[in-house]
VOVOLO-138347 format. One line per 8 residues: number of its first residue (from 1); their letters; for each residue x, y, z of C-alpha. Coordinates in Angstrom, 1 decimal. Each point is the difference from the previous one (the first is absolute). Example, Ala and Ser with C-alpha at 12.3 -4.5 7.8 and 13.67 -1.06 7.14 Angstrom:
<mifis>
1> AS> 12.3 -4.5 7.8  1.4 3.4 -0.7 .
</mifis>
This chain:
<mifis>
1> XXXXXXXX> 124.0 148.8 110.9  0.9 -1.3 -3.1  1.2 -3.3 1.8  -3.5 -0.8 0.9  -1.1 -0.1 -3.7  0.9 -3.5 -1.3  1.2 0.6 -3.4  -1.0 -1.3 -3.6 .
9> XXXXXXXX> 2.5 -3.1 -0.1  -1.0 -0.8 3.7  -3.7 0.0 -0.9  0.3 -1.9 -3.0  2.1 -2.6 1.6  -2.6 -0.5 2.6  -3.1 -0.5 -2.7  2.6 -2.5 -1.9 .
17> XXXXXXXX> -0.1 -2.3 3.7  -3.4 0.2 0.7  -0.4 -1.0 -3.9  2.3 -3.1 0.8  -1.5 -0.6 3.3  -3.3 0.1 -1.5  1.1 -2.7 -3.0  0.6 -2.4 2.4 .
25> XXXXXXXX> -2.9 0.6 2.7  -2.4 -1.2 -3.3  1.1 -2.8 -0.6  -0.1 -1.2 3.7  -3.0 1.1 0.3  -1.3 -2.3 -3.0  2.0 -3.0 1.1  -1.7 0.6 3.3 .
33> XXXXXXXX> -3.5 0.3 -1.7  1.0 -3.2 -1.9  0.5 -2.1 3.0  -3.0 1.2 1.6  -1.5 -1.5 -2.9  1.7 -3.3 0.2  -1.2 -0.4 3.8  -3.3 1.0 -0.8 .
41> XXXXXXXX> -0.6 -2.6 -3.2  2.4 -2.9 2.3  -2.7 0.4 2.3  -2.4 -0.6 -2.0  1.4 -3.2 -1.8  1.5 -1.2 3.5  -2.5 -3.2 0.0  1.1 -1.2 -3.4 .
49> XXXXXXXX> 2.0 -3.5 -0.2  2.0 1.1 -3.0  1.4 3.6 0.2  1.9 1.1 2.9  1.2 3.8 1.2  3.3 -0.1 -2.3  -1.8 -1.1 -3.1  -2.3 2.7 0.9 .
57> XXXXXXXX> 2.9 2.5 0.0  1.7 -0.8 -2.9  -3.2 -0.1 -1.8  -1.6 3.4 0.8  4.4 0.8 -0.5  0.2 -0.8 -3.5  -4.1 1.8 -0.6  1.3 3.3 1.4 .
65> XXXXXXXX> 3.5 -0.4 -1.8  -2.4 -0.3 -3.6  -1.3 3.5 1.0  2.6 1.5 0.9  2.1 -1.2 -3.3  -3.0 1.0 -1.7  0.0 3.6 1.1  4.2 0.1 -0.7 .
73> XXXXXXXX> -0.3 -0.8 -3.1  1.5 -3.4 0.5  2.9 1.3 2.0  -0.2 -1.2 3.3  -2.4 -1.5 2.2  1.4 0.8 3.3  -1.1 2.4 2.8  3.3 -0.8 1.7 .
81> XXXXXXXX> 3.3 -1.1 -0.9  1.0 -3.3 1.3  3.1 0.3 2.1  1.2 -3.3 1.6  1.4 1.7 3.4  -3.9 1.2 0.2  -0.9 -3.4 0.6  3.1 -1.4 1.7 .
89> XXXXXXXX> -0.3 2.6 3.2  -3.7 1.0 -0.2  -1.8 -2.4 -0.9  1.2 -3.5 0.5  0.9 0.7 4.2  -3.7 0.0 0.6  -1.4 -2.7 -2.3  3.1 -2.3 1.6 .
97> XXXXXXXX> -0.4 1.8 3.8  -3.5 -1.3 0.0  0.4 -3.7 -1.3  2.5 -0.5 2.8  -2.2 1.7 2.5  -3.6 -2.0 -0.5  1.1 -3.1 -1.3  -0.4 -3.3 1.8 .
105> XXXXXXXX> 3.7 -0.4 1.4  -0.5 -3.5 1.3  -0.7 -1.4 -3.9  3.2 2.1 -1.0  2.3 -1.2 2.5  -0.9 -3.5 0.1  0.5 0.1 -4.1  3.2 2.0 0.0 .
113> XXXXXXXX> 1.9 -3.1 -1.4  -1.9 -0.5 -2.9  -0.9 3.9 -0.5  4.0 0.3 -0.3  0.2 -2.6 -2.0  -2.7 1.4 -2.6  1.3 4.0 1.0  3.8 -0.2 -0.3 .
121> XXXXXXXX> 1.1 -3.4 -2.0  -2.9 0.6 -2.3  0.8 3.3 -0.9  3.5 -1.0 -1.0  -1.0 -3.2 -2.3  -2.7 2.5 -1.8  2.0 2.6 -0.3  2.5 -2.5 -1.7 .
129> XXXXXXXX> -2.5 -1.7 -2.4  -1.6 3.7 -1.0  3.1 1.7 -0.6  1.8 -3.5 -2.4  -3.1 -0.1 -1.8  -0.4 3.6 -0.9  3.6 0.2 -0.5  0.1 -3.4 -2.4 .
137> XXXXXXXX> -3.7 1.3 -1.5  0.3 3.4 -0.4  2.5 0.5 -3.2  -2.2 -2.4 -1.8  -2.8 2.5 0.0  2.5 3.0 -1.3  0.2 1.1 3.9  3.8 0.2 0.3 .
145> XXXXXXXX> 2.0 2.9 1.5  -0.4 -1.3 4.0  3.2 -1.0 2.1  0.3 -3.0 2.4  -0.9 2.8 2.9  -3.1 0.8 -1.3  -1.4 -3.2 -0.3  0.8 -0.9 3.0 .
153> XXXXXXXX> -2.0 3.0 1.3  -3.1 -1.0 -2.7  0.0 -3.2 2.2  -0.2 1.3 3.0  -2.7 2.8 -1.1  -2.0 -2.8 -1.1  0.8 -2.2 3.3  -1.5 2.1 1.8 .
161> XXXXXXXX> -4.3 -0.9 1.3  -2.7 2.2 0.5  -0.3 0.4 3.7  -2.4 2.2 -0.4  -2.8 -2.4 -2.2  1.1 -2.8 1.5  -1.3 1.6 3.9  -3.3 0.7 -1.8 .
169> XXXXXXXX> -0.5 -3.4 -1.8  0.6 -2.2 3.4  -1.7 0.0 3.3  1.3 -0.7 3.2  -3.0 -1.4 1.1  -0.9 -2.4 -3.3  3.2 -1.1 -0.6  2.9 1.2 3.2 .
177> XXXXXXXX> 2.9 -2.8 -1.4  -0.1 1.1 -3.5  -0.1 4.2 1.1  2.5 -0.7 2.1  2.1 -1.7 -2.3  -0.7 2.5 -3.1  -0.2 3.0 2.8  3.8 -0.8 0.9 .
185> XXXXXXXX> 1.0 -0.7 -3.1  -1.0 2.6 -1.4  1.7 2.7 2.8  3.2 -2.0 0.3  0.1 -0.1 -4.1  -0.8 3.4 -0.3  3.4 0.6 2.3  1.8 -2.2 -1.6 .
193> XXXXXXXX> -0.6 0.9 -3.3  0.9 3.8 0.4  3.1 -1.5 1.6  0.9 -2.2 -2.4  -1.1 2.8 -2.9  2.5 2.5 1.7  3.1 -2.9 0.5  -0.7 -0.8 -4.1 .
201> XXXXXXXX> 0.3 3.6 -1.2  3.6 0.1 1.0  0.9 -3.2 -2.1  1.8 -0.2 -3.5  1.4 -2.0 -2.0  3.7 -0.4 1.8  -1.8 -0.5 3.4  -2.4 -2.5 -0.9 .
209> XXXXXXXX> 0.8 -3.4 1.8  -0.3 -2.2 3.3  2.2 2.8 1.9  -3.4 2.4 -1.0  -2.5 -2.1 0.9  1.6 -1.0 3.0  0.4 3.9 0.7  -3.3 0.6 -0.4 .
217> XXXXXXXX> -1.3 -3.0 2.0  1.8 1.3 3.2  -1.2 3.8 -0.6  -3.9 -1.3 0.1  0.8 -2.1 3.0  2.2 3.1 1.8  -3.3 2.3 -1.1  -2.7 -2.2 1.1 .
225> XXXXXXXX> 1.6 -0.7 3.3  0.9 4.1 0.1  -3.5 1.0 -0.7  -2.2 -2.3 2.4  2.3 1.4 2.5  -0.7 3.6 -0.4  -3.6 -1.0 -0.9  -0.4 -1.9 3.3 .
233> XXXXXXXX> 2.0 2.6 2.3  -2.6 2.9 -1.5  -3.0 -2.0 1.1  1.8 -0.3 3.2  0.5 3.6 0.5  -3.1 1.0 -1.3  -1.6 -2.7 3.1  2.4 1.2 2.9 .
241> XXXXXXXX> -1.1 3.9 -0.9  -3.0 -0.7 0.2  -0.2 -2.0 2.8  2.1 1.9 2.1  -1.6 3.7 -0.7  -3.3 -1.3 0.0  -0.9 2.7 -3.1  -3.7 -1.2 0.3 .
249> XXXXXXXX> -0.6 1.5 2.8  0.5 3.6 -1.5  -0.9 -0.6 -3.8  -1.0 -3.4 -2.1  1.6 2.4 -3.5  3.2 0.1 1.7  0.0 -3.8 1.0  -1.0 -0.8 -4.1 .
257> XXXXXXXX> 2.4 2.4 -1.2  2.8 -1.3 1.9  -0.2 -3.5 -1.5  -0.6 1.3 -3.2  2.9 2.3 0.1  2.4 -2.2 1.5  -0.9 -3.0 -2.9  0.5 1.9 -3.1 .
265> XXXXXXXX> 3.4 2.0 2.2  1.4 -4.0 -0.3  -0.8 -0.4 -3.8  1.7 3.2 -0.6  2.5 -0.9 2.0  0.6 -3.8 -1.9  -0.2 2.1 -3.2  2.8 2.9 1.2 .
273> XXXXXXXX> 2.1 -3.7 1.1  -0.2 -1.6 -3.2  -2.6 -2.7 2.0  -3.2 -1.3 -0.6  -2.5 2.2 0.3  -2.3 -2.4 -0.4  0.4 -2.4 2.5  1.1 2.2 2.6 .
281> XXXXXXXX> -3.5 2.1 0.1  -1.5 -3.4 -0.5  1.5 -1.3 3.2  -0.8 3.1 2.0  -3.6 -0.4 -1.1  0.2 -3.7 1.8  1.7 1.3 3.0  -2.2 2.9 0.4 .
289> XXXXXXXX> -3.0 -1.9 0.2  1.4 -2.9 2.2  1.2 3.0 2.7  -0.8 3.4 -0.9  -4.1 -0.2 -0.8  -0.5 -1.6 3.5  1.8 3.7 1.5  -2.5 1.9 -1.5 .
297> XXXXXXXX> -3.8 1.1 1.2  -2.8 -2.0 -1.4  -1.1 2.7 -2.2  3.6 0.3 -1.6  -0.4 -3.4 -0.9  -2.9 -0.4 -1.9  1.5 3.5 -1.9  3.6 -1.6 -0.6 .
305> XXXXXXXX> -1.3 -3.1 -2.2  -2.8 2.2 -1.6  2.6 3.0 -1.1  2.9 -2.3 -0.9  -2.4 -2.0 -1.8  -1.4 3.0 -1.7  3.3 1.1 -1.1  0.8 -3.1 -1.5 .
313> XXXXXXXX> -2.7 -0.3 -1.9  0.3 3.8 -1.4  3.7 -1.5 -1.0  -1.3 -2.5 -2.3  -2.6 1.3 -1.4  2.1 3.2 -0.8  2.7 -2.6 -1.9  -1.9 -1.9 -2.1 .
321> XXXXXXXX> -2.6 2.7 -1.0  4.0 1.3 -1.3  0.9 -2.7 -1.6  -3.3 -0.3 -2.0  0.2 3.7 -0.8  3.6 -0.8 -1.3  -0.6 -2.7 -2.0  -1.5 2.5 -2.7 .
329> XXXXXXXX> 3.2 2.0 0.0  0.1 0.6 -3.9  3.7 1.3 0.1  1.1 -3.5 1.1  -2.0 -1.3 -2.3  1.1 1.4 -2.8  3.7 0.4 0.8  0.1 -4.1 -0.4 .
337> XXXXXXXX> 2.0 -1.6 -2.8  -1.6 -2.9 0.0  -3.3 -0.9 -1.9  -3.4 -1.3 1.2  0.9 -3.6 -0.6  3.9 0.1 1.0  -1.9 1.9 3.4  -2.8 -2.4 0.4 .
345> XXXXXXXX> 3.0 -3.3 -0.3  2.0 2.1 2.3  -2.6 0.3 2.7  -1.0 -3.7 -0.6  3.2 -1.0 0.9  0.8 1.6 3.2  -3.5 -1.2 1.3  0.8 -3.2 -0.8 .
353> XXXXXXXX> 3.4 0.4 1.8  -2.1 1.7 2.8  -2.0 -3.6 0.0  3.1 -2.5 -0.1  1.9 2.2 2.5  -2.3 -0.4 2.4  -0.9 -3.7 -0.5  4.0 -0.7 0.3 .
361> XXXXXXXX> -0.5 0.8 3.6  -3.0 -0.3 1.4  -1.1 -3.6 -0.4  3.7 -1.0 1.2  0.5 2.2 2.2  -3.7 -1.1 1.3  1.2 -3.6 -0.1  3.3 1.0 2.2 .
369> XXXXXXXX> -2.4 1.6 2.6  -2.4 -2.6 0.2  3.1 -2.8 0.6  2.1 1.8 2.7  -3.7 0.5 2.1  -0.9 -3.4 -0.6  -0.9 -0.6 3.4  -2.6 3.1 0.2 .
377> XXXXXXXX> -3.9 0.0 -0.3  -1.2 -1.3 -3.2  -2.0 3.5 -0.1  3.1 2.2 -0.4  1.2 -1.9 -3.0  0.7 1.8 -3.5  -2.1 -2.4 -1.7  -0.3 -0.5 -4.1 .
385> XXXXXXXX> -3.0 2.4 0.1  1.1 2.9 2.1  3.9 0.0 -2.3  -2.3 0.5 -2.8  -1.8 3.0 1.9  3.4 1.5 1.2  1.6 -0.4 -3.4  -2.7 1.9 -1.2 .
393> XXXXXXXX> -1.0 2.6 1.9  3.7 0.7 0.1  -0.1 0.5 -3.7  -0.9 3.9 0.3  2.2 2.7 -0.4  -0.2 3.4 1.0  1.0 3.3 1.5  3.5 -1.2 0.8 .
401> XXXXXXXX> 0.4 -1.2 -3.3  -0.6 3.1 -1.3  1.8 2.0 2.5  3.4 -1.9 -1.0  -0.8 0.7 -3.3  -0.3 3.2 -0.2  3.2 -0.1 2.0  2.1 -1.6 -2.4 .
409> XXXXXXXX> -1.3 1.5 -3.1  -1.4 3.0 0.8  1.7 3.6 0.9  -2.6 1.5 2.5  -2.8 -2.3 -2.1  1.1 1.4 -3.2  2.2 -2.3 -2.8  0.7 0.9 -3.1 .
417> XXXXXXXX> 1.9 -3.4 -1.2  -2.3 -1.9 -2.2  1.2 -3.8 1.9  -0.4 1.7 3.5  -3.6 1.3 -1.4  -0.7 -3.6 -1.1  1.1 -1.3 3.4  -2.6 2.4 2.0 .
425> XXXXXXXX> -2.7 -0.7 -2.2  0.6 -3.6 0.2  0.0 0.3 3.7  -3.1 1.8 -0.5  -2.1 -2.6 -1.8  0.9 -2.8 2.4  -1.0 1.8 3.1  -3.1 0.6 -1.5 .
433> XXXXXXXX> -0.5 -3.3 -1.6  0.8 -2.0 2.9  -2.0 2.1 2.8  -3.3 0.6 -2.4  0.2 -3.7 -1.4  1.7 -1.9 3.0  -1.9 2.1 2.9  -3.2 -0.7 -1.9 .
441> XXXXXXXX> 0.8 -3.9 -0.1  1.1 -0.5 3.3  -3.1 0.3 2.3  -2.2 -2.4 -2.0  3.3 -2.3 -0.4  0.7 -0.1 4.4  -4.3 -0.5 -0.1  0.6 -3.1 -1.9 .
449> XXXXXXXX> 3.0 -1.5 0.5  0.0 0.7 3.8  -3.7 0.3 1.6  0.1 2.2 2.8  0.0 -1.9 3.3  1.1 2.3 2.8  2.3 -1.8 2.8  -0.4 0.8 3.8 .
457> XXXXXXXX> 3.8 -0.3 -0.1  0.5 2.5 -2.3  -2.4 2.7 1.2  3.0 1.7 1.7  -0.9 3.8 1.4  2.5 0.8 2.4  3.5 1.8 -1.4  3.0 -2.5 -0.2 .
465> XXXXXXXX> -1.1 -2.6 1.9  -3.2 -1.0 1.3  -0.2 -0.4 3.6  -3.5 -0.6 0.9  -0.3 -3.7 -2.3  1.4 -2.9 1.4  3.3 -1.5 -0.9  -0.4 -1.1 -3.3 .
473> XXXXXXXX> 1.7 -3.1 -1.3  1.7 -0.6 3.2  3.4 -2.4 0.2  0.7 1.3 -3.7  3.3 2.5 0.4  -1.9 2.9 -1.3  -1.9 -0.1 3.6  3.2 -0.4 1.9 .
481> XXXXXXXX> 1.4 3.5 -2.1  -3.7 1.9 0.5  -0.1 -1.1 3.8  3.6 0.9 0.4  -0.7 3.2 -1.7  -2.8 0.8 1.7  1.7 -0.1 3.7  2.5 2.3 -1.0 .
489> XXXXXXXX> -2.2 2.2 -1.6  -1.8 0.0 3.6  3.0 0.5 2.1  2.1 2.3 -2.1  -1.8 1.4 -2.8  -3.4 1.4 1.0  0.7 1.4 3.9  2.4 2.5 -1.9 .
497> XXXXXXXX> -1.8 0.5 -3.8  -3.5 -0.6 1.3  -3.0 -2.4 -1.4  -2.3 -2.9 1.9  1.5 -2.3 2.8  -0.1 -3.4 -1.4  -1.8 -2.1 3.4  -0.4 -3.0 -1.6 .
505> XX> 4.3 -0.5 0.1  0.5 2.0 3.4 .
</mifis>
């Protein structure tokens, strides 16, 4: 009898989890609230020329963060703690998931040159420029105290674009080369610079030299190659189950869930390989909508794009409502050595490193592009204009940034060394500056510069490759590869993975 009467220490144990439980339920649920909030007022402001979703965010971010530091007593003005695996396996598979999965593949693929260009050798000459300058600027503003390892990773934080703005500055419809271009770029940098930040952590001193680099040049190329692998045999498997069980005859959920599922099962699986998580849920996203959405009923369709697109957007609005909640973290703040002027000329500095990194390689690397497709329509040029719009809608920064900050000088987003405070609240100020400022900018500066002026050849719908248009620029090689490719994918790929018949090649 006495068994069944849970004792004092028992009881109190249990009040002690439902307190904890309870502490964090509340600040969910006010997170939640808040990005109610930010839907409801983007909505509202949706029509304006100037302000886009993310400036939204971070704005109504950094208004809630007041409050809440208000009410702390100038403590904190968080209702979560930043943690940098959060973001790596929660929220960045869907945001990159869904690029892959609706973009227009045609405009990627027939710019993967030049994207790879701008995605993987760019990455590498910014990261260079950011991480000399800081490194040959930085002790003459009193910042000293950094090794060679950790500039190297302050270049690569800051190499690193704004996917995320960028998707929400540029239409596919107004302007399909340059979203392609700054689309790809921006996924294949993304990748690349998480690789390249991960290769530089492990460097010091007695390592540093060609032998390194070279090292780290073949590890990109092994991962790159590694990850679209696994990325492509996913959206394979995801488009033979489904064509081969036929799962829409019993349930459209199960159909949905089963390419959901099976795309974020390959991130986690690039992540647990020490791959790209990045590109190989970005390439199972193309695959999947090449094969896999012509398996499923009509009605899963029109659900897939809408819930993958919802869960995306949720994703970023979630990140940068954080980041502009964290920017009023008063610890960081104050743990800083460094005065308001020594603070201002540091974060002067690396923007203007930001700036000069990403000139180094974009109007080259445009001019490389443009002189190995010489022969190609004058219309899918990089001309003077569109460099200038590419360099800089590339200039933002964002939630990778500040995810590989808080990984290298952060301990589960808390520091407590005064240069590794300076270095998050530096990263701090340029994501802000250069997504409020630069995202403002950058509508009104495409409006101008490049008048919108949509193409017949680039209103591409259909996933991959379009097969309803005509053969487009026909004797040029790229025709030979897309016809070639287009027969196999008819007598091979799609009787086993599924999709339309091709008639026009049969």
């Amino acid at each position: 009898m006495d068994q069944l009467i849970p004792n004092t220490t028992t009881l109190f144990s249990q009040a002690i989890n439902f307190q904890t439980t309870h502490s964090h339920v509340l600040p969910i649920t006010l997170f939640v609230a808040v990005l109610c909030l930010c839907l409801a007022i983007g909505h509202v402001i949706n029509k304006n020329r100037w302000v886009n979703e993310s400036i939204t965010a971070i704005i109504i971010g950094c208004f809630v963060g007041t409050i809440i530091l208000c009410t702390n007593k100038w403590k904190n003005s968080k209702l979560l703690r930043f943690d940098e695996e959060l973001f790596f396996i929660y929220l960045l598979p869907p945001i990159i998931f869904n690029a892959g999965f609706s973009m227009k593949k045609k405009q990627f693929f027939h710019n993967f040159f030049p994207i790879m260009l701008f995605g993987v050798i760019g990455v590498f000459i910014s990261t260079s420029i950011v991480a000399a300058g800081c490194w040959w600027l930085f002790p003459k503003f009193g910042l000293e105290g950094l090794t060679i390892s950790e500039y190297l990773t302050i270049g690569t934080i800051f190499s690193s674009t704004d996917t995320v703005s960028t998707l929400q500055i540029l239409h596919q419809d107004e302007t399909p080369l340059l979203y392609s271009l700054v689309f790809g770029e921006g996924v294949v940098n993304d990748a690349t610079s998480v690789v390249l930040f991960n290769a530089v952590r492990k460097i010091t001193t007695g390592t540093l030299g060609g032998e390194a680099a070279l090292q780290i040049v073949l590890d990109f190329l092994n991962l790159f190659c590694a990850s679209t692998v696994l990325g492509v045999v996913a959206g394979l498997l995801a488009s033979f189950i489904l064509r081969g069980l036929g799962f829409g005859r019993h349930s459209s959920v199960r159909e949905i869930s089963l390419m959901i599922l099976i795309a974020y099962l390959s991130y986690m699986l690039a992540e647990l390989c020490e791959l790209s998580g990045i590109l190989t849920v970005f390439f199972a996203g193309v695959l999947m909508s090449h094969y896999a959405w012509h398996n499923v009923t009509e009605n899963s369709r029109v659900t897939s794009r809408q819930a993958f697109a919802a869960m995306s957007f949720i994703a970023e609005t979630f990140i940068f409502l954080y980041v502009g909640m964290d920017s009023l973290d008063y610890e960081k703040w104050k743990l800083s050595i460094l005065s308001l002027w020594t603070s201002l000329g540091i974060y002067s500095t690396v923007m203007l490193l930001i700036l000069l990194g990403r000139a180094a390689f974009v109007f080259p690397l445009s001019f490389i592009a443009n002189y190995l497709q010489r022969g190609d329509d004058p219309s899918s040029k990089i001309t003077g204009q569109r460099q200038v719009v590419i360099w800089w809608a590339g200039l933002m920064r964002g939630a990778v940034s500040v995810a590989l900050a808080f990984k290298q000088f952060t301990l589960s987003g808390v520091t407590l060394d005064p240069i590794n405070a300076t270095m998050i609240t530096t990263t701090i100020v340029i994501v802000l500056f250069s997504t409020v400022v630069f995202g403002l900018l950058t509508k009104p500066l495409i409006r101008y510069i490049l008048p919108s002026r949509p193409s017949p050849i680039d209103d591409i719908r259909l996933p991959l490759l379009n097969f309803e248009e005509p053969m487009l620029m026909e004797g040029r090689p790229v025709s030979i590869i897309h016809s070639y490719w287009r027969r196999f994918d008819d007598m091979y790929m799609r009787p086993i993975f599924g999709g339309p018949y091709n008639t026009d090649l049969a």
